[in-house]
C-alpha positions as CSV (number, residue, x, y, z in Angstrom):
1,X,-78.9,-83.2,-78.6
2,X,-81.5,-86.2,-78.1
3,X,-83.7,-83.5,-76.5
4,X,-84.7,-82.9,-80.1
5,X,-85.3,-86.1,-81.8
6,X,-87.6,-88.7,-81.1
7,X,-88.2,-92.1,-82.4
8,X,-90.7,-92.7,-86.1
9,X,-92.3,-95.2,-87.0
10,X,-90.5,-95.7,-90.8
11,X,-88.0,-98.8,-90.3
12,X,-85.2,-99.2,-91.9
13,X,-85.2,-102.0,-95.0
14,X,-83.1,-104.6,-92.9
15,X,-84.5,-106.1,-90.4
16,X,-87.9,-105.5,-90.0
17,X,-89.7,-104.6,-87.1
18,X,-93.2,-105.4,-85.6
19,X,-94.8,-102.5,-83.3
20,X,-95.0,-104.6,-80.3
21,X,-91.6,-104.4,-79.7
22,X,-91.6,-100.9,-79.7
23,X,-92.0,-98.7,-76.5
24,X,-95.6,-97.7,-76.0
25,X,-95.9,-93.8,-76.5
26,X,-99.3,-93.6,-74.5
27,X,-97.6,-93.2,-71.2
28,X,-95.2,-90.5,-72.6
29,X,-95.5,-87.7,-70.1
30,X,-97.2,-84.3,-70.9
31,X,-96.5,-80.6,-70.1
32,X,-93.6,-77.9,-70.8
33,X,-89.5,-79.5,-71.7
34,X,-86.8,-77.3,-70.5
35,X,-83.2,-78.6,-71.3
36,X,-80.4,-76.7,-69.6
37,X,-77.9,-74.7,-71.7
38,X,-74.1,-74.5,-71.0
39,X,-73.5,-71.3,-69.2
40,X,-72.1,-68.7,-71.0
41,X,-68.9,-67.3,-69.7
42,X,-69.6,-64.8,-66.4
43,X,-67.9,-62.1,-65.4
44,X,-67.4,-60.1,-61.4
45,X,-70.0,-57.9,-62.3
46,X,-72.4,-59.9,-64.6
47,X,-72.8,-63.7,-63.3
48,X,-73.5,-66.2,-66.1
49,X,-77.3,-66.7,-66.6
50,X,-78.5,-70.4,-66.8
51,X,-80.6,-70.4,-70.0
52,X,-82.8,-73.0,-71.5
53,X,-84.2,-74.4,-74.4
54,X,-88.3,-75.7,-74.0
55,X,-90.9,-76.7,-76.0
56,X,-94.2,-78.2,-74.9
57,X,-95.9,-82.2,-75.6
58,X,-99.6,-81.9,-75.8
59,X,-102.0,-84.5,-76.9
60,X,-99.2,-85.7,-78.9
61,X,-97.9,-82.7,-80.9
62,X,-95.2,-80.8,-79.9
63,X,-94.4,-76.9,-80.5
64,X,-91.5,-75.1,-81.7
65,X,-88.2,-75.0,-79.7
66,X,-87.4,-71.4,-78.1
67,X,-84.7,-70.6,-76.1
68,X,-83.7,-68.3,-73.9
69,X,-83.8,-67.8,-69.8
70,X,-86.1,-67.6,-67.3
71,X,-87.6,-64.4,-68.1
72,X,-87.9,-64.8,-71.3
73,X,-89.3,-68.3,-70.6
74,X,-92.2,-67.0,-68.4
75,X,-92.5,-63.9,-70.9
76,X,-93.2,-66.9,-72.9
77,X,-95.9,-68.6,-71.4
78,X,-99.7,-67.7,-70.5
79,X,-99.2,-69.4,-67.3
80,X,-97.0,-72.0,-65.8
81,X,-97.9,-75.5,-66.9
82,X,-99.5,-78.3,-64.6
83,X,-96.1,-80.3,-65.5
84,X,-92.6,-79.2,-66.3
85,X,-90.0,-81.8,-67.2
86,X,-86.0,-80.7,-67.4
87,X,-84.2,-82.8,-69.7
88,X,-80.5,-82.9,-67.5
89,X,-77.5,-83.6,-70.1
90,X,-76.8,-87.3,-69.5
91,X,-73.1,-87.1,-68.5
92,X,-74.4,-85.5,-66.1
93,X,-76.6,-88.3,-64.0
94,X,-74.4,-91.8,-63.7
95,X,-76.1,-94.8,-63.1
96,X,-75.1,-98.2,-61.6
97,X,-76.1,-101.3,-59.5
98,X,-75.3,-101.6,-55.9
99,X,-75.2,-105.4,-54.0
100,X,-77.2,-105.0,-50.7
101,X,-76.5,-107.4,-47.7
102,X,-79.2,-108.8,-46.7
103,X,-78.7,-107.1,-43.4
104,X,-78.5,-103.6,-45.1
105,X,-81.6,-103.7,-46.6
106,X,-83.6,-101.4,-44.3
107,X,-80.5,-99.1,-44.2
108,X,-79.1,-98.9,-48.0
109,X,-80.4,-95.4,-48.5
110,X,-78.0,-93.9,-46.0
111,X,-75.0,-96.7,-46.4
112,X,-75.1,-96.5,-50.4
113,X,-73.4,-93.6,-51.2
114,X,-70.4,-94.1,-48.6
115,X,-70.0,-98.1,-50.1
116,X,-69.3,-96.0,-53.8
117,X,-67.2,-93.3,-51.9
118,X,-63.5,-94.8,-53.5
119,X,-65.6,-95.8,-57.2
120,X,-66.7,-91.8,-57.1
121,X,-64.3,-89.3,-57.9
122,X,-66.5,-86.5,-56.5
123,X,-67.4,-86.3,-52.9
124,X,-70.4,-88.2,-52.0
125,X,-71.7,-85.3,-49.8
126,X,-71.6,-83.2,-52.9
127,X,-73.5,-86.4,-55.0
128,X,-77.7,-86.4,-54.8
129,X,-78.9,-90.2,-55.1
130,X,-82.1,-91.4,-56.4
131,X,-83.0,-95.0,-55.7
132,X,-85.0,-97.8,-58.3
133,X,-86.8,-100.4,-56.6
134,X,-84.6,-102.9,-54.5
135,X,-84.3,-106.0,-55.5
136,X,-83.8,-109.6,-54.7
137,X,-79.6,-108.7,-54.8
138,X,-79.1,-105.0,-55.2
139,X,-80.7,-101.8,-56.1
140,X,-79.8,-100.0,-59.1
141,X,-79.3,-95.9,-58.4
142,X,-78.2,-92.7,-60.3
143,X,-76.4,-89.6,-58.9
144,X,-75.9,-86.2,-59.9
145,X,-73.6,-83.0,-58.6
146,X,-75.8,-81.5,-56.4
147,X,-74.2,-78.1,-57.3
148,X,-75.2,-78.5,-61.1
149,X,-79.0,-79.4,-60.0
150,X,-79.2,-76.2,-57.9
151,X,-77.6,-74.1,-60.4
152,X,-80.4,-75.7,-63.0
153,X,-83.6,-75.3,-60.7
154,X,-82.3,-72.4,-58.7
155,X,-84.1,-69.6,-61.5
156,X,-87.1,-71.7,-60.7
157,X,-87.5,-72.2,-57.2
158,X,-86.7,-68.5,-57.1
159,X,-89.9,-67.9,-58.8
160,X,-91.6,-70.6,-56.9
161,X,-92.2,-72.3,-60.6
162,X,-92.8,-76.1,-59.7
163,X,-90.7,-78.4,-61.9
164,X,-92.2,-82.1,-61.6
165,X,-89.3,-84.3,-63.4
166,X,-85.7,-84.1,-63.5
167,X,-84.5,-86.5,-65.6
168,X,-81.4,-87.7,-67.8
169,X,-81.4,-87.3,-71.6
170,X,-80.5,-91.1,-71.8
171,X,-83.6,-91.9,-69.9
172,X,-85.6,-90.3,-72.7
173,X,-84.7,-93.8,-74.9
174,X,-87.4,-96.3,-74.7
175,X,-87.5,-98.1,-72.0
176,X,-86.0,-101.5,-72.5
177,X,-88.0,-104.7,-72.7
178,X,-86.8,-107.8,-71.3
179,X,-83.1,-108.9,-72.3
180,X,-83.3,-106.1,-74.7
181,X,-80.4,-103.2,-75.2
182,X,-81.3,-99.5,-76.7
183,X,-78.4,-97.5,-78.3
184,X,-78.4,-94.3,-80.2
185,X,-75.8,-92.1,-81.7
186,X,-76.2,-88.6,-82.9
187,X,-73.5,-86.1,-84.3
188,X,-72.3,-85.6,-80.4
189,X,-72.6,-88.7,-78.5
190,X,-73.9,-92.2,-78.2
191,X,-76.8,-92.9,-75.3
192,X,-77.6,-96.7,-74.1
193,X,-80.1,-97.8,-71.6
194,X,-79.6,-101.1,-70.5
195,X,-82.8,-101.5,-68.4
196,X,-85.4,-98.6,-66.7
197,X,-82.8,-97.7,-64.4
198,X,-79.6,-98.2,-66.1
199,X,-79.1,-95.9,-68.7
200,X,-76.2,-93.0,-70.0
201,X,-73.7,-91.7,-72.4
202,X,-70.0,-92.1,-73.8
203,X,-68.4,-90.3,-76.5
204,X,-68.8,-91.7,-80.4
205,X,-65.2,-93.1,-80.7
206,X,-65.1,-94.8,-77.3
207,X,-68.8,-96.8,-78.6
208,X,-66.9,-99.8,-80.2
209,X,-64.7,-99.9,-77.0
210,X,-67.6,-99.4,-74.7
211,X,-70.1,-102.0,-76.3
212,X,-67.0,-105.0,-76.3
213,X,-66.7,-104.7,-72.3
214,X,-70.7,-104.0,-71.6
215,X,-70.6,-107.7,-74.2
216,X,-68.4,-109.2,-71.9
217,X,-70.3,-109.3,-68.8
218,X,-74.0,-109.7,-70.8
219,X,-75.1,-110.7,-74.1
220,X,-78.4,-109.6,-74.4
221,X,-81.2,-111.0,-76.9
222,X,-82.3,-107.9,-78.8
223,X,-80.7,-104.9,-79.6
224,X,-82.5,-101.6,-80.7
225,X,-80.5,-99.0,-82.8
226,X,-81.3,-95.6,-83.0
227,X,-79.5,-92.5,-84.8
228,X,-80.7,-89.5,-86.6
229,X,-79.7,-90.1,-89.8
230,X,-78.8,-93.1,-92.2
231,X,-75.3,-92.9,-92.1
232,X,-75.1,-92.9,-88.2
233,X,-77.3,-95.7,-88.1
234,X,-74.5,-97.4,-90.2
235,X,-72.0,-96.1,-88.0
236,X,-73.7,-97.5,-84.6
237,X,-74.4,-101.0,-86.4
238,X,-70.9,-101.4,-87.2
239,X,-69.2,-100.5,-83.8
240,X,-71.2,-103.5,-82.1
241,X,-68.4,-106.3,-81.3
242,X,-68.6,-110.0,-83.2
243,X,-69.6,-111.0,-79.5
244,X,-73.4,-109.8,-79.8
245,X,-73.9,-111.6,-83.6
246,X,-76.2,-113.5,-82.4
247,X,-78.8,-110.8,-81.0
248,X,-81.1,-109.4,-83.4
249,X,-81.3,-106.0,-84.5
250,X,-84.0,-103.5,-85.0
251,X,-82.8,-100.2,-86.5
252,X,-84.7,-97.2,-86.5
253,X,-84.2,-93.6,-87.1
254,X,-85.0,-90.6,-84.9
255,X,-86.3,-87.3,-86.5
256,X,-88.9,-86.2,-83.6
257,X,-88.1,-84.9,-80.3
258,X,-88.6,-88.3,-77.9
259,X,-90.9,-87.9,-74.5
260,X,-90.2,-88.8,-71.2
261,X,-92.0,-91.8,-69.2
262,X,-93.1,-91.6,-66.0
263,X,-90.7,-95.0,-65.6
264,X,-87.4,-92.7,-66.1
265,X,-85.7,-92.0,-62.6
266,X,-86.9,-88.9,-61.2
267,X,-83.9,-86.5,-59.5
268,X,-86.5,-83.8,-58.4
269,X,-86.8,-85.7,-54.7
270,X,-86.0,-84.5,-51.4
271,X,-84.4,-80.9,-51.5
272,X,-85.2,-80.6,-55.4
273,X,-88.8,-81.6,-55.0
274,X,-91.4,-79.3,-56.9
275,X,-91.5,-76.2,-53.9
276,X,-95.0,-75.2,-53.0
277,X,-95.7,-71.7,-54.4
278,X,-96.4,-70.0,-51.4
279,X,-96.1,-66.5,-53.2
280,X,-98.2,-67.2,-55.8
281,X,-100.8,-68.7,-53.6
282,X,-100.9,-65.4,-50.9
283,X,-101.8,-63.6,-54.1
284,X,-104.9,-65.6,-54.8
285,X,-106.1,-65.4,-50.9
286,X,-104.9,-61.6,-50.4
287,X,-108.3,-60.1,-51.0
288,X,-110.3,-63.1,-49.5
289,X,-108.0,-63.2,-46.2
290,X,-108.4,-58.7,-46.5
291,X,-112.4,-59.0,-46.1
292,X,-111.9,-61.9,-43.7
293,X,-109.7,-59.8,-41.4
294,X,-112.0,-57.0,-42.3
295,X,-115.1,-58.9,-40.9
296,X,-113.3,-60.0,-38.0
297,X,-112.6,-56.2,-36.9
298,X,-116.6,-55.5,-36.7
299,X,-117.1,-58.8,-35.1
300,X,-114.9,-58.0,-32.6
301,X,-115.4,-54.4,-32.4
302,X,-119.2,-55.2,-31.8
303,X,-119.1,-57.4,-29.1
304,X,-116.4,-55.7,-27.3
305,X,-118.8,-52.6,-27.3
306,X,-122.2,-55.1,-26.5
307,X,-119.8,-56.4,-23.4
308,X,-118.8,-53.3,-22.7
309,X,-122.6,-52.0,-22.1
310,X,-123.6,-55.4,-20.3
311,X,-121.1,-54.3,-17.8
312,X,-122.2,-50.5,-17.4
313,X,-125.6,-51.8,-16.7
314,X,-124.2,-54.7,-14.8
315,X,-122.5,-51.7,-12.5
316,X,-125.5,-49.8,-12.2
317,X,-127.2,-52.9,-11.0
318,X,-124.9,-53.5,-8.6
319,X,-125.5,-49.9,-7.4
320,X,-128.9,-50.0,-7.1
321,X,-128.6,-53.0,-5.0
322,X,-126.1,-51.8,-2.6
323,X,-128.8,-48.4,-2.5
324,X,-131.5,-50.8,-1.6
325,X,-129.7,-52.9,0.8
326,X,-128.7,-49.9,2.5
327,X,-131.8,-48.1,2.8
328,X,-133.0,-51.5,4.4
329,X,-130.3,-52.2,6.3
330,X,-128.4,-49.1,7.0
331,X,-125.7,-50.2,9.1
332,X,-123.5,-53.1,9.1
333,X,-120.8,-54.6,6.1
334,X,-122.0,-55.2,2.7
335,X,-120.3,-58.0,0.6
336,X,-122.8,-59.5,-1.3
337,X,-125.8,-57.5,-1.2
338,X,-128.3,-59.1,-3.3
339,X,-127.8,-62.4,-1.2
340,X,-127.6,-60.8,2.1
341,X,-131.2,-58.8,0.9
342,X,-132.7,-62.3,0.2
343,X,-132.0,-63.7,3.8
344,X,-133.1,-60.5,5.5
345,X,-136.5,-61.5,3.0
346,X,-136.3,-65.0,4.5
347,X,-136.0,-64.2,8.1
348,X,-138.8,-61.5,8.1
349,X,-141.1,-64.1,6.0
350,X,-140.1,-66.8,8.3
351,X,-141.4,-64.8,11.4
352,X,-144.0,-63.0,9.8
353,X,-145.8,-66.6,8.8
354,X,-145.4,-67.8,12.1
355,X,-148.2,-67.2,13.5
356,X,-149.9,-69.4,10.9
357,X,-149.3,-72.4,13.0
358,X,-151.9,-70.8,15.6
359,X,-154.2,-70.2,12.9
360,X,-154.0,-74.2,11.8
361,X,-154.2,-75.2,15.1
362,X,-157.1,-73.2,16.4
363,X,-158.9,-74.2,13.5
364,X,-157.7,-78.2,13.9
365,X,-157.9,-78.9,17.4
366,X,-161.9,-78.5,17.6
367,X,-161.9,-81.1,15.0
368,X,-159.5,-83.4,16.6
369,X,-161.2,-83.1,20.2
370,X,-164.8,-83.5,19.2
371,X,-164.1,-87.0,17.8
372,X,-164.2,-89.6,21.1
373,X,-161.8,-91.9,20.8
374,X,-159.1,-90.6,18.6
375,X,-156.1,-89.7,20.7
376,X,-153.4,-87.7,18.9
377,X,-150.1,-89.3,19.2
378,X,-147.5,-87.0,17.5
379,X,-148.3,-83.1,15.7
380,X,-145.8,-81.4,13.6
381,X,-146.0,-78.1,11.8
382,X,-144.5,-77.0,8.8
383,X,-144.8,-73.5,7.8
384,X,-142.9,-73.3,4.9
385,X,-145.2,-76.0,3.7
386,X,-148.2,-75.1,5.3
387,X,-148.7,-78.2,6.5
388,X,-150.0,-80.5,9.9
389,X,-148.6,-83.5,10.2
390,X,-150.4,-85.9,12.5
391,X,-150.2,-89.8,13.9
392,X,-153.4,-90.5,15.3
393,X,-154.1,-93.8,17.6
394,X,-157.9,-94.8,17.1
395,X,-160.7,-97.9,17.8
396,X,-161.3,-98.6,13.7
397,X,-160.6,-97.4,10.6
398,X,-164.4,-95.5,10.1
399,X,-162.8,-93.1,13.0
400,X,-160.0,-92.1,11.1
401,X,-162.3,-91.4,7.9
402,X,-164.7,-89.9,9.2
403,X,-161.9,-87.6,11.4
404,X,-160.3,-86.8,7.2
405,X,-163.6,-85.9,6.4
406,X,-164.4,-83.5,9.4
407,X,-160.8,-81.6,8.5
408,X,-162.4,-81.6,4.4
409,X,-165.3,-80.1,6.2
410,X,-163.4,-77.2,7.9
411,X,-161.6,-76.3,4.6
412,X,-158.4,-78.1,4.9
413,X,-157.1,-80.7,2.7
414,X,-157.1,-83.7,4.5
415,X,-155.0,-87.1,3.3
416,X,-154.3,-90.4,4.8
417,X,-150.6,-91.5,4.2
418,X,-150.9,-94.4,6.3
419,X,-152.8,-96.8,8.7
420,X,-151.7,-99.6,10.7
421,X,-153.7,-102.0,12.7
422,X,-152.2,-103.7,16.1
423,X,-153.9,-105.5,18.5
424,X,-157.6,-103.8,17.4
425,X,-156.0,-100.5,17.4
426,X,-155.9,-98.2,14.6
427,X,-153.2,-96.1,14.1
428,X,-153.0,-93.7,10.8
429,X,-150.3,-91.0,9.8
430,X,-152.2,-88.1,8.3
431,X,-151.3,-85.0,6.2
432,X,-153.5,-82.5,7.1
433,X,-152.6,-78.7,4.7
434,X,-154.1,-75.6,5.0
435,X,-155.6,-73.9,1.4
């Protein structure tokens, strides 16, 4: 299979080839190759096995190929790689361009498969697409039997194993450049890609057949032949049709495995997308999320204990209350007792500091009579203040002074909030407060 050969360097003696027409092998992806087996035959009580054959690409060297299935894959392995990339036969994924109307654009996705519906032999609800970028005139597109993808990844997304590419064998051929054609033929079949996105497979006797009608409709400049040994690279040159004479040839043989690009068309989208390993990651957080949860029990056992002895004592508060506003008040409802208390407090301090004001006044009135002239206009009281609040009427301003002073005099705080003067009359609001 091309799954185990890759390109060399060594070219051929005729023509000659310069490196910069060769594929660049930097951007050859990485990580663990699986390439799906045929299945073996099943029977009704042992259903056939999907098995594989993998190998791993790292920093440019690959390991032996091993085969087997899942189990034996994973038996295989340390740990599960960052990347897995399954190699899909290339009969398998069909490739072909598509013209878009220009008023189908934003729609080709979902109108694409039913325009190929009489082309397909295969239902195209049974097909999974995969779109390249759309051009100017069309989009080029691959599909694939969605029931031989599930029965591929199946093993894995039963295991929650991540698999980041799924691609075609024949996209495994370096990837085109420009007007440029890539064919290779090993002891099985021939693979061609025609550009990044068109690419596949036909059986060795149909190649001269095949080549003529791809000549007819394009004659591209360069042609790049591939096989895994000398006399298939004979073979391969000598089915190309008189039409492409004129395009030169580069000839090369394949005795490594070839790597994927990350350029190749990737079927592991939508429904075959790498599944998040949910299993996998509830065995890393079971012990974190256990001493979590455990910490969250005290928490909560705690404060539901510290709330429940803020409302014992908040009871027994309540009680003590009700005690004391009974004993003071011993008949009568009760409905908020602590409020009801502090009015009772108000009303007895109320009328017990009423007598203040005769205190004040006995103590003010001396002062206001002995001063001739002054005539006290208005007096108001304020006991929760302490307060007198006077508007005296007098001849000039040295009355009202020297009446402020006389109240200093007597122990009082004495202030002068205001004074105005009409017609030679003084007349002054005063704030007179008791200490």
């Amino acid at each position: 299979m091309i799954s185990d050969n890759a390109m060399t360097t060594d070219a051929l003696p005729q023509p000659a080839i310069n490196d910069s027409e060769l594929s660049a092998t930097s951007s050859a992806l990485e990580g663990l190759y699986l390439y799906p087996q045929p299945l073996g035959e099943a029977t009704p009580d042992t259903p056939a096995e999907p098995r594989y054959r993998w190998r791993r690409l790292s920093a440019g060297q690959w390991t032996e190929m091993q085969t087997g299935d899942v189990n034996a894959l994973c038996d295989a392995l340390p740990q599960w790689p960052a990347q897995a990339i399954m190699v899909v036969p290339a009969e398998a994924v069909v490739t072909r361009s598509l013209l878009v109307a220009p008023g189908e654009r934003r729609y080709f996705k979902k109108l694409a498969p039913f325009q190929l519906e009489e082309d397909i032999i295969d239902d195209v609800t049974d097909l999974h697409f995969v779109y390249g970028p759309l051009g100017d005139e069309g989009v080029d597109l691959a599909y694939c039997r969605t029931d031989l993808l599930n029965q591929w990844l199946a093993p894995f997304f039963e295991r929650e194993l991540p698999v980041s590419y799924v691609i075609s064998a024949a996209s495994l051929l370096p990837d085109s450049a420009g007007d440029e054609w890539v064919l290779m033929l090993d002891d099985q079949r021939c693979y061609y890609r025609l550009s990044t996105t068109r690419f596949g497979a036909v059986q060795p006797a149909l190649v001269p057949m095949f080549l003529a009608s791809l000549a007819n409709d394009h004659k591209p400049a360069r042609i790049q032949l591939l096989a895994t040994g000398d006399a298939l690279l004979t073979q391969l040159a000598d089915a190309l049709p008189p039409s492409l004479a004129q395009a030169s040839l580069f000839k090369r043989l394949v005795t490594e495995p070839l790597a994927a690009s990350a350029s190749a068309p990737n079927l592991a989208v939508e429904q075959f997308s790498p599944r998040i390993p949910l299993s996998r990651w509830l065995g890393l957080i079971k012990l974190p999320a256990v001493l979590l949860l455990a910490g969250l029990c005290v928490h909560l056992t705690v404060a539901l204990t510290e709330w429940q002895i803020a409302t014992n004592h908040t009871q027994a508060l309540k009680a003590a209350i009700t005690e004391r506003y009974r004993a003071a008040v011993p008949s009568g409802a009760i409905s908020d007792p602590l409020k009801q208390l502090r009015n009772q407090v108000n009303r007895l301090g109320s009328g017990a500091q009423g007598s203040n004001a005769l205190s004040v006044l006995s103590r003010a009135v001396p002062v206001l009579t002995a001063r001739s002239g002054v005539e006290v206009k208005n007096l108001q009281f304020s006991n929760d203040a302490q307060e007198l609040r006077l508007t005296i009427q007098a001849p000039a301003l040295a009355d009202i002074e020297a009446l402020s002073s006389q109240f200093k005099a007597q122990g009082f705080g004495a202030e002068v909030l205001s004074v105005n003067v009409n017609n030679g009359v003084h007349q002054a609001r005063m704030k007179v407060t008791r200490k």
